[in-house]
PLY file of the C-alpha trace (Angstrom):
ply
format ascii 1.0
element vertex 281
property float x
property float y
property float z
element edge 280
property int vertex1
property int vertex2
end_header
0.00 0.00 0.00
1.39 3.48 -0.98
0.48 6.41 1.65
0.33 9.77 1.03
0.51 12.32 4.32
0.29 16.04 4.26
0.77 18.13 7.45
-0.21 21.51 7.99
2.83 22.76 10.84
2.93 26.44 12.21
4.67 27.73 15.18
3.61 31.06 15.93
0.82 33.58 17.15
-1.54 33.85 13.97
-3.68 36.82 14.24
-7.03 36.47 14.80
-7.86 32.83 15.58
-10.40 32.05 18.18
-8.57 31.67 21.34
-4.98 31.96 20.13
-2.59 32.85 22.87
-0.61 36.68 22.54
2.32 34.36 23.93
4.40 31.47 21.64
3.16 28.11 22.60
6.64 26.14 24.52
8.59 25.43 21.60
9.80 22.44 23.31
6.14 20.80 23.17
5.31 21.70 19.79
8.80 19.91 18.81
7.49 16.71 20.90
4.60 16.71 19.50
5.63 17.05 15.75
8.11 14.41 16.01
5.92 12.38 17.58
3.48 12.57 14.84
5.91 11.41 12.27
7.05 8.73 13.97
3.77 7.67 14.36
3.80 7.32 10.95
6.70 5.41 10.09
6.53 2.92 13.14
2.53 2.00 12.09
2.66 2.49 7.95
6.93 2.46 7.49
8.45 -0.88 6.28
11.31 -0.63 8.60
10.89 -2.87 11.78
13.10 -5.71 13.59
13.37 -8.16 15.96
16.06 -9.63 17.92
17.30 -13.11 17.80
19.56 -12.98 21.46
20.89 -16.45 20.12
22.69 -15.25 16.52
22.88 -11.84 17.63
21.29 -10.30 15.18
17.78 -8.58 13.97
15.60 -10.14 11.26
12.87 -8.05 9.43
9.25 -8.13 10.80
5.69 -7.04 9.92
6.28 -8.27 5.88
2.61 -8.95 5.46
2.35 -5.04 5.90
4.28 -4.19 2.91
3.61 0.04 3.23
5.57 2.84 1.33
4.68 5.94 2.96
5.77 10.04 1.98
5.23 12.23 4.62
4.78 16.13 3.24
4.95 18.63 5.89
4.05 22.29 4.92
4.73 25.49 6.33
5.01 29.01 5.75
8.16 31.75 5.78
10.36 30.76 8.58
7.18 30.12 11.26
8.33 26.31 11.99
10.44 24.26 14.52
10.85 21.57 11.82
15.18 22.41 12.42
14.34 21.93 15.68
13.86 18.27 15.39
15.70 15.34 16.57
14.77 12.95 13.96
15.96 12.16 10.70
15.46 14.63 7.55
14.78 11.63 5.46
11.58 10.73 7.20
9.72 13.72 5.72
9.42 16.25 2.89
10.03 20.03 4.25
7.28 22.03 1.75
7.38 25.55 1.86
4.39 26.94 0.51
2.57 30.55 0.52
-0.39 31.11 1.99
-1.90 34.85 2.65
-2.24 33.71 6.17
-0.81 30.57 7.99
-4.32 29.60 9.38
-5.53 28.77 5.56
-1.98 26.33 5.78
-4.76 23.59 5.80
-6.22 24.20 2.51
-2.95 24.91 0.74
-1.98 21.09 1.42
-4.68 19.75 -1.11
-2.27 21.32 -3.47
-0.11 18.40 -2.74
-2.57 15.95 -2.54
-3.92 17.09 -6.10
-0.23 16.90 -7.31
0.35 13.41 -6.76
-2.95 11.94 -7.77
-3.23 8.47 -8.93
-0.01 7.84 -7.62
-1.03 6.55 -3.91
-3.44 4.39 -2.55
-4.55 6.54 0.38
-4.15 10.46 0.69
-4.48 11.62 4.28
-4.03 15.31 5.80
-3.64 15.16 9.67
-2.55 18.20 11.91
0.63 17.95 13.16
-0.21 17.13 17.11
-2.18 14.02 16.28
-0.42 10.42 16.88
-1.82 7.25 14.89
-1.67 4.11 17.34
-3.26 1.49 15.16
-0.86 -0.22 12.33
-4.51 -1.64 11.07
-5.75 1.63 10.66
-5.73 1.77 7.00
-6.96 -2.55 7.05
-9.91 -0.71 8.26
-10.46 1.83 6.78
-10.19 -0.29 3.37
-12.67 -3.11 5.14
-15.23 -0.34 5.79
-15.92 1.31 2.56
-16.04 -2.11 0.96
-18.54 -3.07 3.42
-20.71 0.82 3.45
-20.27 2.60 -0.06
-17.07 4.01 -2.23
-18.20 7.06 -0.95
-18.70 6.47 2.68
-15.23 8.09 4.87
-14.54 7.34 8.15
-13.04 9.74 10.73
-11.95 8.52 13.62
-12.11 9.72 17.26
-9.92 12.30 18.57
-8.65 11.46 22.31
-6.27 12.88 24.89
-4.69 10.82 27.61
-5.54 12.47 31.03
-3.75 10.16 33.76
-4.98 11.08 37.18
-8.01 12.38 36.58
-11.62 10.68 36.71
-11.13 9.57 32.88
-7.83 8.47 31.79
-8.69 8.77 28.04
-11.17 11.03 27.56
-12.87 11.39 23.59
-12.48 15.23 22.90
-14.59 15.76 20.44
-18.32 15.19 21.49
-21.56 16.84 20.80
-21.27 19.68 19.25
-23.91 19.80 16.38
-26.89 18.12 17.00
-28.79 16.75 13.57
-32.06 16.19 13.94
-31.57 12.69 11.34
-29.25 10.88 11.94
-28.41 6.83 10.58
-26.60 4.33 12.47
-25.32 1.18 10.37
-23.72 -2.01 12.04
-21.59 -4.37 10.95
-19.79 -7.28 12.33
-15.60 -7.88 12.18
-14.06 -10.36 14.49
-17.17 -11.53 16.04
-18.19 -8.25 17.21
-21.06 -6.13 16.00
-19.30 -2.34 15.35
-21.02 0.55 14.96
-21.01 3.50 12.92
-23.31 7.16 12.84
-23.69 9.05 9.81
-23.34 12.21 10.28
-21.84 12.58 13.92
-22.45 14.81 16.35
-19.30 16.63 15.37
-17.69 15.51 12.40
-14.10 17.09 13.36
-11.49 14.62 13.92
-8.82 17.08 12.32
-7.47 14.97 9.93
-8.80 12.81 6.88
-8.22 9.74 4.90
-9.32 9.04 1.27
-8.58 6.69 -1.38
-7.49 7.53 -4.70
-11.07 6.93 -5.95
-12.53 9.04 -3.53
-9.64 11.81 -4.14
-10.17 11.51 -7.86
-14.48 12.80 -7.24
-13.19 15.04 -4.67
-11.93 16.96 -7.49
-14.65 16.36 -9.78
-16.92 17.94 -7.80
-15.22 21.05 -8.14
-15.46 22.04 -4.46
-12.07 20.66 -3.74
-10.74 24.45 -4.24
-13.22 26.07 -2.04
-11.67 27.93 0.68
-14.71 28.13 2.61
-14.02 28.67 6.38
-17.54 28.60 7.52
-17.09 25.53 9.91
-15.72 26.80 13.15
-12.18 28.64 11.65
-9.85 28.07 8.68
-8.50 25.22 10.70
-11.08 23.00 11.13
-12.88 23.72 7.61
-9.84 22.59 6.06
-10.22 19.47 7.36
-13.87 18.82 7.45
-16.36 21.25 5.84
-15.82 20.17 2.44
-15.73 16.39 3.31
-18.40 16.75 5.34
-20.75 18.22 2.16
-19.41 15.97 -0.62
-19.48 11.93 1.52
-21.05 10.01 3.37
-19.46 10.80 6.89
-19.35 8.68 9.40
-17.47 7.90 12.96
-17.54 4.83 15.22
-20.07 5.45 17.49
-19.70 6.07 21.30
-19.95 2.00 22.41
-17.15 1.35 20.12
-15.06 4.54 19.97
-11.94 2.78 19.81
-12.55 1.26 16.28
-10.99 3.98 15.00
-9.27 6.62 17.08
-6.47 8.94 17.02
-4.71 10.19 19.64
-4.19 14.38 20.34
-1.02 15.29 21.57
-1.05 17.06 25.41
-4.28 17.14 27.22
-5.24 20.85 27.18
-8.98 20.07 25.85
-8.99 17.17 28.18
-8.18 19.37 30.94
-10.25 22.26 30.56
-13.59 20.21 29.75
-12.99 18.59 32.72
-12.56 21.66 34.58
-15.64 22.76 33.15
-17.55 19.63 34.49
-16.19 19.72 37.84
-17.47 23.24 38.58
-20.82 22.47 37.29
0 1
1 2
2 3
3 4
4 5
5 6
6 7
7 8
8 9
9 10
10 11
11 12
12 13
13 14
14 15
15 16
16 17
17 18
18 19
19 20
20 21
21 22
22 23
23 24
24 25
25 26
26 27
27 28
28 29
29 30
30 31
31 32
32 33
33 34
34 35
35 36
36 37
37 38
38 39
39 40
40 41
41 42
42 43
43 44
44 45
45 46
46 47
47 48
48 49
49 50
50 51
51 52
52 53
53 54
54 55
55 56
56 57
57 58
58 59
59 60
60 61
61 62
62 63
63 64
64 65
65 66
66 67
67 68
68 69
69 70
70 71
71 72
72 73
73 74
74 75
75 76
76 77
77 78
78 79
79 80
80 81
81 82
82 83
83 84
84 85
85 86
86 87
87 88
88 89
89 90
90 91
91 92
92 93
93 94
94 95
95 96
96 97
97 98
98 99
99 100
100 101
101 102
102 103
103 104
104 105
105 106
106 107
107 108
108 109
109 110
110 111
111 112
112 113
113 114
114 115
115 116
116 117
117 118
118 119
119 120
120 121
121 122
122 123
123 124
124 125
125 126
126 127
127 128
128 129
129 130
130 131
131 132
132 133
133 134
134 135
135 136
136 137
137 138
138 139
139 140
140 141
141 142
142 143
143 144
144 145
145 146
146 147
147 148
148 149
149 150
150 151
151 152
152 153
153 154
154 155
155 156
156 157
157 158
158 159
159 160
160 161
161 162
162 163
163 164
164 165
165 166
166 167
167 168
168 169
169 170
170 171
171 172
172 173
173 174
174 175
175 176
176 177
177 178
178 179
179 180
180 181
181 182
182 183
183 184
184 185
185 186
186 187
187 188
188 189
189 190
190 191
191 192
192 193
193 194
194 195
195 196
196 197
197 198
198 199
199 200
200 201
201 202
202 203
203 204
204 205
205 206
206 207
207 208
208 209
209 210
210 211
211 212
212 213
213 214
214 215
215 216
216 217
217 218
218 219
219 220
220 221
221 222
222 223
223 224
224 225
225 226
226 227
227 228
228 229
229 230
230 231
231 232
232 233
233 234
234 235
235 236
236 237
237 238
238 239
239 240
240 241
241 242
242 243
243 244
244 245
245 246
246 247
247 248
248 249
249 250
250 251
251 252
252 253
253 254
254 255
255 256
256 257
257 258
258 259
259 260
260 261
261 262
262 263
263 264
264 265
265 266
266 267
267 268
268 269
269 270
270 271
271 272
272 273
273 274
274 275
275 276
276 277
277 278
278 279
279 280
């Protein structure tokens, strides 16, 4: 499988965005976070991984029935990055310059990439550079569930912060926030269990999204794939769900079965000031 992975990165104040701090973000975390997210990527989707025979002394290649290429495009604008900042190799990514008349629309400026390379990958994903993929069958399902739903039924999965200590140690981040009034739940079953799904979801955000090449290729039929519009929240998040949300079938893993398909956000700053909220309630 050949996997395509654009991520918006800025590190810096950008005017105007709903509750941006006046003050840089710790540089320190934002590195963490960014190099987490990469090597995310290569230890779940790379082909490089070992074991250790203690008796010959050696390592022996693993994981062969996942036989992944992945490119890994990270975009940014002027000199408002950390990416020389980081402590991993320059070979796992693509540095991508690219101008934007402001860094918050850095979101929508990555299709450019995606567009570029059409037909040339099996999946084309954008994620935002403090998310962490967990699952090396993430893609297995995502491939299982639009043969089993509709070519043009996505999946997003569910965004969740780890919050040690406090009454939930992995708290989902990204509940209700739009309410439809219609709303279809289809099941399915995969390894004895009956999973889940809700189309659309209470809030369709996950901040990142995964299409096939098919998909890509009506994407840009439709002619919205150039919209800019920012209607859905900010810049940020309608880059990465308004115009998914109005041209598939979206659906997430409902509630019982959140895990099916989850990401994990880096830090626990939504985690902790929900939970703040709740607890004075």
């Amino acid at each position: 499988m050949k996997i395509l992975f654009v991520i918006p990165h800025y590190f810096g104040y950008v005017e105007g965005k709903k509750n941006a701090s006046t003050t840089l973000i710790d540089p320190a975390l934002r590195i963490a976070a960014l190099e987490r997210t990469i090597l995310s990527l290569h230890l779940n989707f790379g082909s490089s991984s070992s074991y250790i025979n203690f008796i010959d002394k050696i390592t022996y290649s693993t994981n062969s029935i996942r036989s992944n290429q992945i490119d890994i495009f990270i975009c940014t604008h002027d000199n408002k990055h950390i990416i020389n900042s980081l402590n991993i190799k320059d070979s796992y990514y693509h540095h991508t310059p690219v101008q934007v008349d402001d860094p918050i629309n850095l979101g929508f400026a990555c299709r450019n990439i995606l567009q570029q390379y059409l037909g040339k990958y099996d999946y084309y994903c954008y994620i935002e550079d403090d998310i962490c993929i967990r699952d090396p069958y993430f893609f297995d399902k995502l491939k299982w569930f639009t043969a089993v739903v509709h070519p043009l039924a996505v999946l997003f999965p569910n965004r969740y912060e780890i919050c040690v200590n406090m009454q939930s140690n992995k708290l989902y981040i990204d509940g209700i926030s739009l309410v439809y009034k219609e709303q279809y739940v289809i099941s399915s079953f995969l390894f004895d269990k009956e999973i889940k799904f809700i189309l659309p979801p209470d809030n369709p955000h996950s901040g990142c999204y995964f299409i096939n090449k098919y998909q890509l290729e009506y994407w840009i039929d439709t002619g919205d794939f150039e919209n800019r519009d920012s209607s859905f929240v900010s810049p940020l998040e309608s880059a990465a769900t308004l115009s998914i949300k109005n041209n598939f079938q979206l659906y997430k893993p409902i509630w019982d079965n959140a895990d099916f398909l989850e990401v994990e956000h880096f830090g626990s700053n939504y985690a902790n000031k929900y939970l703040r909220e709740i607890g004075s309630n």
